[in-house]
N, C-alpha and C positions, 0 to 999 in steps of 0.2 A: 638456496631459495627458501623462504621465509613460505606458510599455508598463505598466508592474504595474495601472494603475486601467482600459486598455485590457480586460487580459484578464480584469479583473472584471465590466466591460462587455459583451463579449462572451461572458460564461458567463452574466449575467443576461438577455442577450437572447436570444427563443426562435427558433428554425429558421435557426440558423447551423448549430450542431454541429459536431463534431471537426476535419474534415477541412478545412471553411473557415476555422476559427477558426485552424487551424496556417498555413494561406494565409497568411490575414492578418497573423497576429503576425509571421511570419517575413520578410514583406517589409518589416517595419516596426520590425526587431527592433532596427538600428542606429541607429535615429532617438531624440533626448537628449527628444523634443519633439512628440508626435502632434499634429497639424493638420486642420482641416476640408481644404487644401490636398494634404495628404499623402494622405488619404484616397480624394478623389476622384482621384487620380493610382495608386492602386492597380488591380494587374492582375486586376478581379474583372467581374462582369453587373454588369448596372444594376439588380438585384434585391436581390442582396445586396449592395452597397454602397449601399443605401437603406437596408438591417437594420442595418448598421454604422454611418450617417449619424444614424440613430433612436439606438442605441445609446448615442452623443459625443452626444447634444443631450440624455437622457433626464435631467432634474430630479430623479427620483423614485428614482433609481441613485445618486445623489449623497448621499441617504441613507442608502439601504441598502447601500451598499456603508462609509459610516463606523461604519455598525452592527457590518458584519460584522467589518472591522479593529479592531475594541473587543471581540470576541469571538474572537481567534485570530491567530496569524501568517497572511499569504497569503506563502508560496511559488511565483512562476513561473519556468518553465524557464528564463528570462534570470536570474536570479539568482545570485550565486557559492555560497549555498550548499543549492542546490540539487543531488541527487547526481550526481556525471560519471555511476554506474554505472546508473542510472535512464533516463537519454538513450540506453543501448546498447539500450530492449524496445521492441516493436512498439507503436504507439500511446502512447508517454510520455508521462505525464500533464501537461498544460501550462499547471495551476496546483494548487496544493497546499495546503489549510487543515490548520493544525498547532496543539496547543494540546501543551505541554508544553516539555520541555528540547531544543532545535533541536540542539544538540551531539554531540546522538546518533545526527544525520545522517551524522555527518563520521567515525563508527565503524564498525570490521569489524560486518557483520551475518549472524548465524545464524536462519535463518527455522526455527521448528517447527510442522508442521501434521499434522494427522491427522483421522480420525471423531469425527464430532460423539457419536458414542455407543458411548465407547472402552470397550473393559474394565480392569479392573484394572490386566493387564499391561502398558498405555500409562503408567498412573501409575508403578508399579516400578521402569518404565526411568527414566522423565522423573525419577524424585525421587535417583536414584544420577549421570542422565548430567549432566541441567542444572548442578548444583554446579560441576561439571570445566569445562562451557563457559563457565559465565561467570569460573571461577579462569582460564581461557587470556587473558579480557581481552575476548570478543565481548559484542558487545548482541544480544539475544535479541527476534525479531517473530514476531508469528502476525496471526491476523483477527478478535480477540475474538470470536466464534463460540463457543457452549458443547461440552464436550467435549474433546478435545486441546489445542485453542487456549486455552483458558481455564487448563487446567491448564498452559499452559506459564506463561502470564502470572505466574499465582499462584506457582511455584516460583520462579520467576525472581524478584519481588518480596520473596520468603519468603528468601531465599537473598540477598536485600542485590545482585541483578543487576537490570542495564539493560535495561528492555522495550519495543519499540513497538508499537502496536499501529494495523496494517490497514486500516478501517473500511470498507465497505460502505453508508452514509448519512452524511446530515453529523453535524458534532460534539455539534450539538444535539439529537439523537437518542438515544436507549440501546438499544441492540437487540442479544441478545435484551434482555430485560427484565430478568432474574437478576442479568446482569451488569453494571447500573446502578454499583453500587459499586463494580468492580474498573474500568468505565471513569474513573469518581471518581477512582482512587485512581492510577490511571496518568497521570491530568490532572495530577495532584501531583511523582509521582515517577520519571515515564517521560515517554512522546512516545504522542500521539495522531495519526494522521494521515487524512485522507479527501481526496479527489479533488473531492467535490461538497461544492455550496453551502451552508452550515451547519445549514440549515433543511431540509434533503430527506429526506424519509424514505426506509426499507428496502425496497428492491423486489427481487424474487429472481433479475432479469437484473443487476445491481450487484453481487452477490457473485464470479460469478464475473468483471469489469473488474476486481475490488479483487486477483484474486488476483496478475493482471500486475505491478502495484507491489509486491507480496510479493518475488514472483522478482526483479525489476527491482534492487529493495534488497540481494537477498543476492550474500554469496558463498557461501554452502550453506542448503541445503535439505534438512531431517531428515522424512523421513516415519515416522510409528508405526505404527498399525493405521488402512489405507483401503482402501474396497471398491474396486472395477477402473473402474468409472465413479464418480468423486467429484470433488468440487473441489480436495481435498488432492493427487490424481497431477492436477490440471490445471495447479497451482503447479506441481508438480514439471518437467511437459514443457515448460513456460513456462522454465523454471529451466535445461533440457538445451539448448531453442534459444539463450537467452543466454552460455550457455558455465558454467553456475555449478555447483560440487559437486552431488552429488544424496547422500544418504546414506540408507538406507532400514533400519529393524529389519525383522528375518525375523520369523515367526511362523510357527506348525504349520498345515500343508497343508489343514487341514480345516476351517477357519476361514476366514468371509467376510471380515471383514476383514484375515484376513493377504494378501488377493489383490494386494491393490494396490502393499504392499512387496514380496510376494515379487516381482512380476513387472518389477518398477522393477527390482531385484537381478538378474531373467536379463537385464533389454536394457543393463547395467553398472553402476548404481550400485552405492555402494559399502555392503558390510553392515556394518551395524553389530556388532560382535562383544564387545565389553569396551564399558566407560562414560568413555571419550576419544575425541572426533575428531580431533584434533591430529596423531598418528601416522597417519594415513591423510590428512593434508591436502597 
């Protein structure tokens, strides 16, 4: 058994979880070869290395797990092309289900996120700024999430640019539901990406793990219109611990959602002022 069917293994089996499964893989990482051997020689309880022992013997994984690889790329963290700049965030994600053009990996990425219930003004920038960033040559991600996210997708597609998009459930899922078609349509001509198993559905604690991989993936992060507690500034401060641009549009004072840029813009991001990031990168 090769680490990739390993760590499909252990994402199929229940009450390991993150922390032991990064254990495990990592003690296991240089091995060409997993073994029952190998196994029982790792540094774990005799609890969980009975979950992991269940795991290697499970029949029924043997399946499902050809199911899954007949429905998507698996990207794990041992992989070359898996991204260096993804390994720099807290908790890296240490397998990857991708349904799209994997190439898009290996590009500059600009994340744009915002309120799910932007006004106008989010569109006006997005439809003057996006043009420019994808003429600079970036691939363009968000969370497919309706609202900001969704209109980034759509401009970026509408505009002949490279989009990935986030996910929060697996691939097999469409959520929200609106935007069944535009995950469609980036299955085709962009990158899908999700952390979990193809089959799991949206739970409201997943949105925010998915926003980690967001920041993980950029080199900037453009915030539009978000309130002061959202998921859009949790990408963001995700985005500040890793070292990555943070770029935020200002809005008028009196506006809830300009809370979130503005306040991103007093602890130093950089404002948005004219429809280029380039000059400010």
């Amino acid at each position: 058994m090769n680490i990739k069917e390993l760590c499909l293994r252990l994402k199929l089996q229940k009450k390991i979880g993150y922390k032991n499964m990064y254990k495990i893989l990592f003690q296991l990482s240089s091995e060409k070869e997993i073994t029952y051997q190998l196994i029982n020689e790792l540094n774990i309880d005799f609890e969980l290395r009975g979950l992991v022992l269940s795991a290697f013997d499970n029949e029924n994984y043997s399946k499902l797990i050809d199911k899954i690889c007949s429905q998507c790329d698996v990207i794990t963290i041992f992989d070359d092309i898996y991204p260096e700049c993804l390994k720099e965030i807290y908790n890296p994600p240490l397998v990857l289900f991708a349904r799209g053009n994997l190439d898009l990996l290996q590009r500059r990425i600009t994340v744009i996120v915002g309120s799910r219930t932007p006004t106008k003004y989010s569109e006006q920038v997005l439809q003057r700024l996006i043009p420019n960033i994808i003429q600079d040559g970036w691939v363009i991600a968000s969370g497919l999430a309706k609202g900001v996210d969704e209109l980034a997708h759509r401009l970026t597609l509408a505009n002949h640019g490279d989009t990935i998009a986030v996910i929060g459930n697996g691939l097999n899922y469409f959520y929200p539901h609106q935007n069944e078609g535009l995950q469609q349509e980036i299955f085709r001509k962009g990158l899908v990406l999700s952390e979990y198993l193809p089959d799991t559905p949206p739970l409201p604690f997943r949105f925010p793990e998915r926003n980690r991989i967001l920041a993980g993936l950029s080199e900037n992060i453009l915030v539009t219109e978000a309130r002061k507690k959202s998921g859009s500034l949790i990408t963001a401060n995700l985005g500040l611990e890793a070292n990555r641009n943070i770029f935020a549009v200002p809005g008028p004072i009196n506006s809830n959602l300009s809370e979130g840029p503005n306040e991103l813009i007093a602890a130093g991001a950089v404002p948005v002022i004219d429809y280029f990031l380039d000059d400010t990168i």
